[in-house]
C-alpha positions as CSV (number, residue, x, y, z in Angstrom):
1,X,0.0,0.0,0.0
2,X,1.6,3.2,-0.9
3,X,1.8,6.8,1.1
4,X,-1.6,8.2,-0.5
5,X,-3.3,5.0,0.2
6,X,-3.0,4.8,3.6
7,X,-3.7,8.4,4.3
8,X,-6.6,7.8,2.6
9,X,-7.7,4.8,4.6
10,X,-6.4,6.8,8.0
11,X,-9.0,9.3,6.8
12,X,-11.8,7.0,6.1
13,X,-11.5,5.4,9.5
14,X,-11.9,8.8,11.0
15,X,-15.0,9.6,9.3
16,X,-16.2,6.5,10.2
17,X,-16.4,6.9,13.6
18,X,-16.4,10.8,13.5
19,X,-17.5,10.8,17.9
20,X,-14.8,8.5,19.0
21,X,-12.2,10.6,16.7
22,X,-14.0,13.6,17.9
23,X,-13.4,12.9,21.8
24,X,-10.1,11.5,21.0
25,X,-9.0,14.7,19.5
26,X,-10.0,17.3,22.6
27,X,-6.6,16.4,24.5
28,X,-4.5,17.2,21.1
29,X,-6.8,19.8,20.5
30,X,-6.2,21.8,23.5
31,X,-2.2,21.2,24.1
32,X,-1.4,22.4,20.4
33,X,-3.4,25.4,20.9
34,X,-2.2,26.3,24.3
35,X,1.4,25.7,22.2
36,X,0.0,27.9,19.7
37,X,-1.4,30.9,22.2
38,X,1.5,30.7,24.4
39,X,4.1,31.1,22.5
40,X,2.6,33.7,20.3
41,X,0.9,35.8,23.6
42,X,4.3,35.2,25.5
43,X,6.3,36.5,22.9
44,X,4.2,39.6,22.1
45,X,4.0,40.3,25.7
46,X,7.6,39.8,25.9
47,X,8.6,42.0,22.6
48,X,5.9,45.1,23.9
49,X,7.3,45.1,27.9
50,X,11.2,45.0,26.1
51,X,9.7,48.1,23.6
52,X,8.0,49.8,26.7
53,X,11.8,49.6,28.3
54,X,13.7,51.1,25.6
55,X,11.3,53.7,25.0
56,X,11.9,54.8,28.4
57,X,15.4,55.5,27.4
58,X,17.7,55.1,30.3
59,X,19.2,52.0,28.7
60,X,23.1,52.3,29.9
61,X,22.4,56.1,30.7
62,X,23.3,57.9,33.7
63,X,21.7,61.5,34.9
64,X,23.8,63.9,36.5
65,X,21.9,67.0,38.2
66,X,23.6,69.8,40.9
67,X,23.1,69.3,44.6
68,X,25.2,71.7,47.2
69,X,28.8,69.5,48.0
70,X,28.7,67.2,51.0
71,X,31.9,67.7,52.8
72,X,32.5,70.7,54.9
73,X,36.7,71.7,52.9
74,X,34.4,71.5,50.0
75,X,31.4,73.4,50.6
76,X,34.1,76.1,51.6
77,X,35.6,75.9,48.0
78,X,32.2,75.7,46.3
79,X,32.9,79.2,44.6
80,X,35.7,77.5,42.3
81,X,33.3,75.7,40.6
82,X,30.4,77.2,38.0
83,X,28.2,74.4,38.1
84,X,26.7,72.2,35.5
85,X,27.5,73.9,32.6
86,X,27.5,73.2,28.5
87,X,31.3,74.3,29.0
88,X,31.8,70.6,31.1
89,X,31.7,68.8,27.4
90,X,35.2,69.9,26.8
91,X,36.7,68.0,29.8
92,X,34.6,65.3,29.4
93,X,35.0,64.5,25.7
94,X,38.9,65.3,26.1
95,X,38.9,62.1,28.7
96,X,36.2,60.0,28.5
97,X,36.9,56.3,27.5
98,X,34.0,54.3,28.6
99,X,31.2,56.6,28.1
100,X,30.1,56.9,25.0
101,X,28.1,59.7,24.5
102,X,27.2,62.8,26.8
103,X,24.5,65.5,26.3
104,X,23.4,68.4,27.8
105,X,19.7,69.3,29.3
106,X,18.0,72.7,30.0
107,X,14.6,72.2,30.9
108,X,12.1,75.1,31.7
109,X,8.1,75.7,31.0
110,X,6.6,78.3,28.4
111,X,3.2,79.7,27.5
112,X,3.3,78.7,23.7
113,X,0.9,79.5,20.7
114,X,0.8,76.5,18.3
115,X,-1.5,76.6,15.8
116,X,-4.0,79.4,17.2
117,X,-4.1,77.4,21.1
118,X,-2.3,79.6,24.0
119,X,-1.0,76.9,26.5
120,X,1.9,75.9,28.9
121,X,4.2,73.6,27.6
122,X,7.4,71.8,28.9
123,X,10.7,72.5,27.0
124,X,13.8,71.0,26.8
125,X,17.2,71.9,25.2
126,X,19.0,69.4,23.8
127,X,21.6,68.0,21.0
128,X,21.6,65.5,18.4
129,X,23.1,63.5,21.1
130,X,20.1,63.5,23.5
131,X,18.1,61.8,20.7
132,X,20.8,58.7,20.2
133,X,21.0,58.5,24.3
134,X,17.5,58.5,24.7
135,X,16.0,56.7,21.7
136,X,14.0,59.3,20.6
137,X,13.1,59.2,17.0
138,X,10.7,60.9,14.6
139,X,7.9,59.6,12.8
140,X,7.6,62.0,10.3
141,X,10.4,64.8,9.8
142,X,13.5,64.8,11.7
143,X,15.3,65.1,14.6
144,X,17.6,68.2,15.6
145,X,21.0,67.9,13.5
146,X,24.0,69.6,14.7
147,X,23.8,72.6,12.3
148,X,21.0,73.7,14.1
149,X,22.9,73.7,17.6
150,X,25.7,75.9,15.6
151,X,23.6,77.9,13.8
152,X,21.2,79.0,17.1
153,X,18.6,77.3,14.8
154,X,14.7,78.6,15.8
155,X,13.4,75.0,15.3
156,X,11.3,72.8,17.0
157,X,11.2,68.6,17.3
158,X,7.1,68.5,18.7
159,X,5.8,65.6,20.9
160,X,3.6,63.1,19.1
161,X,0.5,64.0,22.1
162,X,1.2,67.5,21.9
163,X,1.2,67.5,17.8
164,X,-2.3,65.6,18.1
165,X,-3.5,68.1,21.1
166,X,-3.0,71.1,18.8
167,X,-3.0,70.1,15.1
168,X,-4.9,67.1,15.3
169,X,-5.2,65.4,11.4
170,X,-3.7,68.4,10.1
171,X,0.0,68.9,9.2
172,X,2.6,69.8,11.7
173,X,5.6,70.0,10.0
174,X,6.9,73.7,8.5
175,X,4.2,75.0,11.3
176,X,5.2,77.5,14.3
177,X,5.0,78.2,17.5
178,X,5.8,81.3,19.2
179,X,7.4,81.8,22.6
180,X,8.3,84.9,23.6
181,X,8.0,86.3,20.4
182,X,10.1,83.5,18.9
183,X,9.1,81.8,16.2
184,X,10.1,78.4,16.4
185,X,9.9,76.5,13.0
186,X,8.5,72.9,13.7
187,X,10.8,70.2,11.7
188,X,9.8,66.6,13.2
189,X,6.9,64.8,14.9
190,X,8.6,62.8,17.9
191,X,7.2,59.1,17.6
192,X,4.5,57.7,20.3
193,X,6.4,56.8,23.5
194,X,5.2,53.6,25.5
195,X,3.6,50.6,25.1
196,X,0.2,49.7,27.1
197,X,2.5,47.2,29.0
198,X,5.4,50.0,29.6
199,X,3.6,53.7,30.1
200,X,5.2,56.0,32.6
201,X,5.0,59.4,33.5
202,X,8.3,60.4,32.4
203,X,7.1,59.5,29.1
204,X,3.9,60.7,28.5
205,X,5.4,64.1,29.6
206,X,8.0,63.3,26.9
207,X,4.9,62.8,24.2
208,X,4.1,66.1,25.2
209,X,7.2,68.6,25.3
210,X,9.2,70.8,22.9
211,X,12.5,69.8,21.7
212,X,14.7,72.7,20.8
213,X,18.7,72.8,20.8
214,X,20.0,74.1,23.7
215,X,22.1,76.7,22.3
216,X,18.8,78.6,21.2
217,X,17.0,77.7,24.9
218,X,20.2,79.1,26.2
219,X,20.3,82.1,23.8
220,X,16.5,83.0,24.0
221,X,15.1,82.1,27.2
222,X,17.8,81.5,30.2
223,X,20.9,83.9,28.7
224,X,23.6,81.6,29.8
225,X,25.6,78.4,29.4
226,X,23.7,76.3,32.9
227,X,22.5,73.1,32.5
228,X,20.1,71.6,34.4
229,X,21.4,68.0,33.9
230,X,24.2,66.1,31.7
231,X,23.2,62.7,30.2
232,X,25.7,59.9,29.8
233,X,25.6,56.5,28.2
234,X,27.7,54.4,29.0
235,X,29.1,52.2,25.8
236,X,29.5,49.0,27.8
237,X,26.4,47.8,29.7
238,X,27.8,44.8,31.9
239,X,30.4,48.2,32.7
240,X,28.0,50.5,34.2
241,X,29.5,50.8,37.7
242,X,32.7,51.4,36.0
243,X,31.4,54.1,33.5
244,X,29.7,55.9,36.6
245,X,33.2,56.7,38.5
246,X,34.5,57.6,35.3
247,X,32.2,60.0,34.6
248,X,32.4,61.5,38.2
249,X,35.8,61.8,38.2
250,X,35.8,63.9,34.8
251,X,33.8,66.0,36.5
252,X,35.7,66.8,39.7
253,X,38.0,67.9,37.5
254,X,35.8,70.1,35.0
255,X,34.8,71.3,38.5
256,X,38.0,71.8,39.9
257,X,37.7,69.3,42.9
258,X,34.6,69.8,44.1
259,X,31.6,67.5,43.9
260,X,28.7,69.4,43.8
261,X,26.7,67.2,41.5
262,X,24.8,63.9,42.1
263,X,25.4,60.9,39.3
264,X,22.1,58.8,39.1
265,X,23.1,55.1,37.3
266,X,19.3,54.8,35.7
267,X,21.2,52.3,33.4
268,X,21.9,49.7,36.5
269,X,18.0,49.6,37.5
270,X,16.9,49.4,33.6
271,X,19.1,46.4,33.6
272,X,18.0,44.6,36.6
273,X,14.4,45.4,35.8
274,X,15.2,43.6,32.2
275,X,16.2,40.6,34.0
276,X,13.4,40.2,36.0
277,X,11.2,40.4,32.8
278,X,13.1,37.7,31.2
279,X,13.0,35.6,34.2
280,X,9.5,36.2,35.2
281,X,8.6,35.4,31.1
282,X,11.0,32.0,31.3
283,X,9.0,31.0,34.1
284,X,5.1,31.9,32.8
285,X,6.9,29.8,29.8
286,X,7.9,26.6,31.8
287,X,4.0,26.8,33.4
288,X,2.2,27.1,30.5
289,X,4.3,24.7,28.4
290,X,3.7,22.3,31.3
291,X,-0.4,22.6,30.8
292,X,-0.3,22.1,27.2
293,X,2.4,19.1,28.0
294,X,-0.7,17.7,30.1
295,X,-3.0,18.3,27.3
296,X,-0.9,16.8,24.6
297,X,0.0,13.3,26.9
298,X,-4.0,13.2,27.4
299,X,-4.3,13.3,24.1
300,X,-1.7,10.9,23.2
301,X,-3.2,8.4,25.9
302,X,-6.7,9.3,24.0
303,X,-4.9,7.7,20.6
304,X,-3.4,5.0,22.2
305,X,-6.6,3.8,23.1
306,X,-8.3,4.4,20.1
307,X,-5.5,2.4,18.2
308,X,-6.0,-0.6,20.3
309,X,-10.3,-0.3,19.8
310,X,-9.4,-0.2,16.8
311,X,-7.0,-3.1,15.6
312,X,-9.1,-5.2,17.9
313,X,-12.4,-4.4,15.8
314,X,-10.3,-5.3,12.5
315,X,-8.2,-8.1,13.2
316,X,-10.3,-10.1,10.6
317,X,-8.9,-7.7,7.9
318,X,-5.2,-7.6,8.9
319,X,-5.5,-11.9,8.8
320,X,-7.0,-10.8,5.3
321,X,-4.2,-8.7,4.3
322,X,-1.3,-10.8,5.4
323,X,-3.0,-13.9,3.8
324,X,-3.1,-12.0,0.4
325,X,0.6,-10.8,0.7
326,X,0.9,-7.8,3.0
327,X,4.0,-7.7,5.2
328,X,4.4,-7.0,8.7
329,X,6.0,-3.7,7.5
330,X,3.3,-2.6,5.7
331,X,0.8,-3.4,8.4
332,X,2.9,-1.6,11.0
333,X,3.3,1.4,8.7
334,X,-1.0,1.4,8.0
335,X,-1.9,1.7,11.3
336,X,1.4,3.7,12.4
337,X,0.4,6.3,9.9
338,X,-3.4,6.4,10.8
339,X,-2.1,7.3,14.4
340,X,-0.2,10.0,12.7
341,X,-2.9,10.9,10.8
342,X,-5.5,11.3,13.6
343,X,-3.2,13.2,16.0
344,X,-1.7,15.7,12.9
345,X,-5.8,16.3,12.5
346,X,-5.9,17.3,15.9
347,X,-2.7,19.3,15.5
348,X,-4.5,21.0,12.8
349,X,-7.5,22.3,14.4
350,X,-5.6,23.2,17.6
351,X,-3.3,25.3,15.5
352,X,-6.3,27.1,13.9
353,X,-8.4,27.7,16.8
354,X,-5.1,29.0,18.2
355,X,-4.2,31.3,15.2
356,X,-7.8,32.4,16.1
357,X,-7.5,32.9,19.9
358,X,-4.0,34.8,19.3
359,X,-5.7,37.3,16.6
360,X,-8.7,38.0,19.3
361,X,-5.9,38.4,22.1
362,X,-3.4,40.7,20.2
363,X,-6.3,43.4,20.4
364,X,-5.6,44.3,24.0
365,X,-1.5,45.0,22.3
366,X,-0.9,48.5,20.9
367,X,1.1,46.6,18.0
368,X,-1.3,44.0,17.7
369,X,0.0,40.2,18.1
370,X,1.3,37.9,15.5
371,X,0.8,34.6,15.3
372,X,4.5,33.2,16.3
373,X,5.5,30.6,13.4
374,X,7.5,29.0,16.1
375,X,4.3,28.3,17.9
376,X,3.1,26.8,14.6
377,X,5.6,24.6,14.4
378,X,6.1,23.4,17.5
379,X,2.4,22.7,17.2
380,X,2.6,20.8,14.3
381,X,6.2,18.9,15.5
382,X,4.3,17.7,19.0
383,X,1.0,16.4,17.1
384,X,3.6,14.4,14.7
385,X,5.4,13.3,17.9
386,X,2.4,12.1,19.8
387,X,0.7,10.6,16.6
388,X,4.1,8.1,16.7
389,X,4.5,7.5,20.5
390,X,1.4,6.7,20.4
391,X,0.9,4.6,17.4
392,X,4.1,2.3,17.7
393,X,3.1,-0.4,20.2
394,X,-0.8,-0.6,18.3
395,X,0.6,-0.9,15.2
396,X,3.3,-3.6,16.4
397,X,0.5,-5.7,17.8
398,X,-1.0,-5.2,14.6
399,X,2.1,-6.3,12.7
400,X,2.4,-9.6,15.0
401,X,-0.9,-10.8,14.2
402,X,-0.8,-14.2,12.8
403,X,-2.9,-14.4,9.4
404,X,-4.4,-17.9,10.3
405,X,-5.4,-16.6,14.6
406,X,-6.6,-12.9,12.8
407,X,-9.4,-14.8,10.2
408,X,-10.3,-17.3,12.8
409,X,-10.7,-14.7,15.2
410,X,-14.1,-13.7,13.1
């Protein structure tokens, strides 16, 4: 009997009894669409609470902010030093090794008019660099360039809220907004921040600021070179500790000794709180693999019987086949293959009701949720799996069978 023969008797025999097949199929059913959900809800949960993190934007980074020096020699000396100021890039880009990038902040709030609206808004001044430290991108236009931190540039990088609060469907870029009788020239459309999973406050306040470079804040609005932070990333994460003395020891020296600033390592917490996710994901993993394990043995129990029901109602036509020339191979490749058959059925369905479950579930994602072809496949490789554990002692019975003791068994 050849390949497409036997699939096609496989098939007969489960239409013929289409409520035993039916029952038997539930346990392979329900593990390959567990498989099927997990690893696709898993993996988009995953991939949105790892987006939500780097959207955030303190991956490796490190804030620095002013606070009055601690020791007494130092306090006494404070006057020697000027504070955060743009002029600390100099001593920092002249000796830094391990930090990669550094990038001044001034941050201050402004009545603007946008588009006809009078409202407070939160500004910060920044450089090209701040965008690469931070992650922050455009979705339509661009990002400040460093021209436009020479030049005293009067543009504007808008946050994707604040674009929809005061333009909503209508175009943002080459509009202006005026602060202070400035008119700033708006050239890109910040992209949404967050994920439903990751959402902070830091970030929706990001959504909803002004972006200018700090040479123009500085020039415009504050009238000299203060910062209120400096941002650091560090270019080696698994060297953060190290990256954080080196960056307060380039500053003692920018400020001639004295430590009157605070270094916040955001880049160490980011990192444990990335490892915790991965952890707490490897273990929902391990649980819900081990209920769709449970459902996949039921149904591989569920096949084993059926296969045994099964020879035993047609032991008359194995004696037949043998009798007429069938082998012991073929036999035990007929019935091995109808156990493959059945459970690959099973597989089947379980992989479409799960390509259906995933599709409903990826509505509560921003992003939606694709159906992971790993899922898919590992769906389809444990149906195959179970089909042969489970078939090869029925169909070696079956094989055994004396053709004389199967006909007289009628």
């Amino acid at each position: 009997m050849n390949l497409g023969e036997s699939v096609r008797t496989s098939l007969t025999e489960i239409r013929s009894h289409k409520l035993r097949s039916m029952l038997t199929l539930v346990g392979v059913v329900l593990g390959t669409t567990s498989l099927v959900v997990m690893v696709s809800v898993i993996g988009g949960a995953a991939k949105a609470v790892q987006k939500g993190l780097s959207d955030l934007g303190f991956d490796s980074v490190m804030f620095v902010t002013a606070r009055e020096p601690l020791l007494r020699l130092e306090q006494k000396k404070r006057g020697y030093s000027r504070g955060l100021r743009s002029a600390d890039l100099a001593t920092i880009d002249g000796g830094r090794e391990l930090l990669q990038a550094v990038a001044p902040v001034v941050s201050l709030s402004e009545v603007a008019r946008i588009n006809g609206r009078e409202l407070r808004v939160e500004i910060e001044g920044v450089t090209p660099e701040y965008g690469e430290i931070r992650n922050r991108n455009t979705r339509i236009g661009r990002y400040l360039v460093q021209r436009d931190v020479e030049t005293v540039a009067p543009v504007a990088v808008i946050g994707d809220e604040l674009c929809k609060l005061v333009f909503g469907n209508e175009e943002a870029l080459g509009r202006e907004a005026l602060i202070r009788g400035v008119r700033f020239r708006i050239v890109g459309v910040l992209r949404p921040l967050g994920t439903d999973q990751v959402d902070d406050d830091d970030m929706r306040r990001d959504n909803s600021k002004l972006y200018l470079p700090i040479t123009t804040v500085q020039k415009y609005f504050t009238g000299s070179d203060a910062v209120q932070a400096l941002v650091f990333k560090v270019g080696d994460v698994l060297r953060l500790a190290d990256g954080q003395k080196e960056a307060e020891a380039l500053l003692r020296r920018s400020h001639r000794g004295i430590s009157d600033f605070k270094v916040m390592n955001i880049g160490e917490e980011i990192l444990r709180v990335r490892r915790e996710v991965d952890k707490l994901i490897a273990n929902w993993t391990v649980v819900l693999a081990s209920i769709a394990g449970i459902s996949l043995l039921v149904g591989g129990i569920g096949i084993f019987s059926v296969m045994q029901i099964s020879i035993s109602e047609r032991v008359y036509e194995i004696g037949l086949r043998k009798s007429i020339g069938a082998t012991d191979r073929e036999i035990f490749g007929q019935f091995l293959l109808e156990s493959v058959t059945l459970s690959l059925v099973g597989g089947l369905l379980g992989a479409g009701l799960g390509y259906g479950i995933t599709l409903l579930a990826g509505q509560a994602f921003q992003d939606g949720l694709a159906v992971s072809p790993v899922g898919l496949l590992l769906a389809a490789g444990f149906a195959v799996g179970i089909g042969l554990s489970a078939g090869v002692y029925p169909a070696l019975r079956a094989a055994r069978l004396s053709p004389v003791d199967a006909i007289r068994a009628l």
